[in-house]
Each structure stands twice: as C-alpha cells, then as structure tokens.
C-alpha positions as CSV (number, residue, x, y, z in Angstrom):
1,X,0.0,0.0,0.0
2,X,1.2,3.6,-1.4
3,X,1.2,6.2,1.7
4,X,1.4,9.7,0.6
5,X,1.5,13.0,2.7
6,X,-0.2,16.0,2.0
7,X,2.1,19.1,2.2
8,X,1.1,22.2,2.8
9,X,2.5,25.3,1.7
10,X,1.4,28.7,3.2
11,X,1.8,32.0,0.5
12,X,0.1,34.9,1.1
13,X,-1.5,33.1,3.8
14,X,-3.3,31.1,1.6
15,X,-2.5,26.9,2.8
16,X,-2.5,25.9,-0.6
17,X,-1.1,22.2,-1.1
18,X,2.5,21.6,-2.0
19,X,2.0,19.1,-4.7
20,X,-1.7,20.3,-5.7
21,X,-2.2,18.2,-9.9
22,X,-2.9,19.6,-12.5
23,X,-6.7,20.1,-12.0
24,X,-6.8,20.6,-8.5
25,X,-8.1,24.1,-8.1
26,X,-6.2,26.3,-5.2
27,X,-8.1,29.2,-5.2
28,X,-10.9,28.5,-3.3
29,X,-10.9,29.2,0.2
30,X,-14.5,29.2,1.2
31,X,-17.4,31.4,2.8
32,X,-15.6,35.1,2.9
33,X,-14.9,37.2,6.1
34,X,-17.8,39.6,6.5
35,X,-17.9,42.9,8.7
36,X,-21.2,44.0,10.6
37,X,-22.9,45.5,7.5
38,X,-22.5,41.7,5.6
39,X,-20.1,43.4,3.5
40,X,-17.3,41.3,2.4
41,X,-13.7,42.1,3.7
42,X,-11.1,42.8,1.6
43,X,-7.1,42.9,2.4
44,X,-4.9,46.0,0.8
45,X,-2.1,44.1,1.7
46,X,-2.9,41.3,-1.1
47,X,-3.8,44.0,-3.6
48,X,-0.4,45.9,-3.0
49,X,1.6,42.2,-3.4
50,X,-0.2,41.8,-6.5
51,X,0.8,45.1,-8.1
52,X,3.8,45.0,-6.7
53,X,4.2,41.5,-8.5
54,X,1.7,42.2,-11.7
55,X,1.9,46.2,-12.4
56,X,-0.4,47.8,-14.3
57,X,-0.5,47.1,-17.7
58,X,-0.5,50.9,-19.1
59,X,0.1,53.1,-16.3
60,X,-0.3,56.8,-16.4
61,X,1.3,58.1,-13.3
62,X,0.4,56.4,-10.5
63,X,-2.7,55.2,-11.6
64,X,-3.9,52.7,-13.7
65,X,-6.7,54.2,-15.9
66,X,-9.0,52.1,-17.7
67,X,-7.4,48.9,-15.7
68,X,-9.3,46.8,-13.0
69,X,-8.2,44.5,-10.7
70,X,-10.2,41.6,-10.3
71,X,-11.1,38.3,-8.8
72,X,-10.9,35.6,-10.9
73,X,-13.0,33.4,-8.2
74,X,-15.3,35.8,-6.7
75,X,-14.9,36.0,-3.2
76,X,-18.7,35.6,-2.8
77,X,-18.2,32.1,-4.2
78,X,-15.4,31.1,-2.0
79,X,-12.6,32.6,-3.9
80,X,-9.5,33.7,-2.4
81,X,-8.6,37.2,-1.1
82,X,-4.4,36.3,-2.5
83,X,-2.3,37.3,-5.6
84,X,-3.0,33.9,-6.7
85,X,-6.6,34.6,-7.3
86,X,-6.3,38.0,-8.9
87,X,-5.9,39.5,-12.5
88,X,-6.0,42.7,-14.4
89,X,-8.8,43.2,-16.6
90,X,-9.5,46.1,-19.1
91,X,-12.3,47.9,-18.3
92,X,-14.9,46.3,-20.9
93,X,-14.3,42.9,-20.0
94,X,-14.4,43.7,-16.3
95,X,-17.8,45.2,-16.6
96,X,-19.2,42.3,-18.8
97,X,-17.7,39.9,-16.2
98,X,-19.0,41.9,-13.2
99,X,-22.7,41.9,-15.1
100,X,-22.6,38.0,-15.4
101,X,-21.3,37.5,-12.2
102,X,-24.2,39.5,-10.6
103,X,-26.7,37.8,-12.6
104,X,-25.2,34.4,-11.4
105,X,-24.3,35.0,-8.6
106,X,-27.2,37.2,-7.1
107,X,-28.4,36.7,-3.3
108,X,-31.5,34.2,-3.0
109,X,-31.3,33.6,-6.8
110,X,-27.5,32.8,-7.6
111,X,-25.1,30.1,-7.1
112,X,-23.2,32.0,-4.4
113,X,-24.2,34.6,-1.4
C-alpha cells in the first residue's frame, strides 16, 4: 500500500497544497470574512503584493486608468482574497464579467451569497 503525505505550503496566507495536480483548483478558500454590515472584507495588503508583482499594464502616473483588478474566483463564491486569485482586466471585460457575475451569482437567486 502507497502512503502519501499531504504538504502544505502557506503564500500569502493562503495553505495551498504543496504538490496540488494539474486540476486541482487552489483558489478556493470558502465562505468570505464579513464585517457587521455583511459586506465582504477585503485585504490591501494582497492587492499591494499583487501590483507589486503584476503592475499595471498601461500606467499613467500612479494610476492605472482604464485597468481593474479583479477576482478571478469571486470571493462571494469562496474565492481567495491572494495574488494567486487576482488578475487585471480592461475595463470592458471587467464590466461584462461583473454583469454575469451578478446575474449568477445574485443573493436568494445565484449560485453564491
């Protein structure tokens, strides 16, 4: 009988596992942390190691005109609040994706709260 051990590797503090496959899927980190109001927390640490990592594709300045930053995962569904779960969409695509994912995933009627 095979034994195997499952590794863990913490980044971002995100565990993520240390020989995840192919398919496994490590950016899902379940329910989100909610403040008082239900409103979902987000970290500015994460987003600062993700530009810091990933800058922005056509800065002017200091800003990033035109450029999101967005959750490829929502965090409603679970996703991760880490660089590993974030990308940088132009503003079109962000607002077609943020349309579907409201549709989806709308309270009482979506996939995700």
């Amino acid at each position: 009988m095979k034994r195997t051990t499952n590794l863990l590797l913490i980044f971002f503090g995100l565990v993520v596992p240390a020989f995840a496959g192919a398919l496994d899927e490590t950016r899902y980190c379940g329910p989100p942390a909610r403040d008082a109001k239900g409103q979902i927390i987000r970290r500015a640490d994460v987003l600062r190691a993700f530009e810091k990592v990933h800058p922005c594709p056509a800065p002017v300045g200091t800003t990033c005109p035109g450029w999101y930053r967005d959750h490829v995962i929502p965090l409603a569904c679970g996703g991760c609040d880490a660089v590993s779960n974030l990308q940088w969409l132009p503003e079109a695509q962000w607002k077609a994706k943020s349309l579907f994912e409201r549709k989806i995933y709308a309270p009482g009627g979506g996939v995700c709260k």
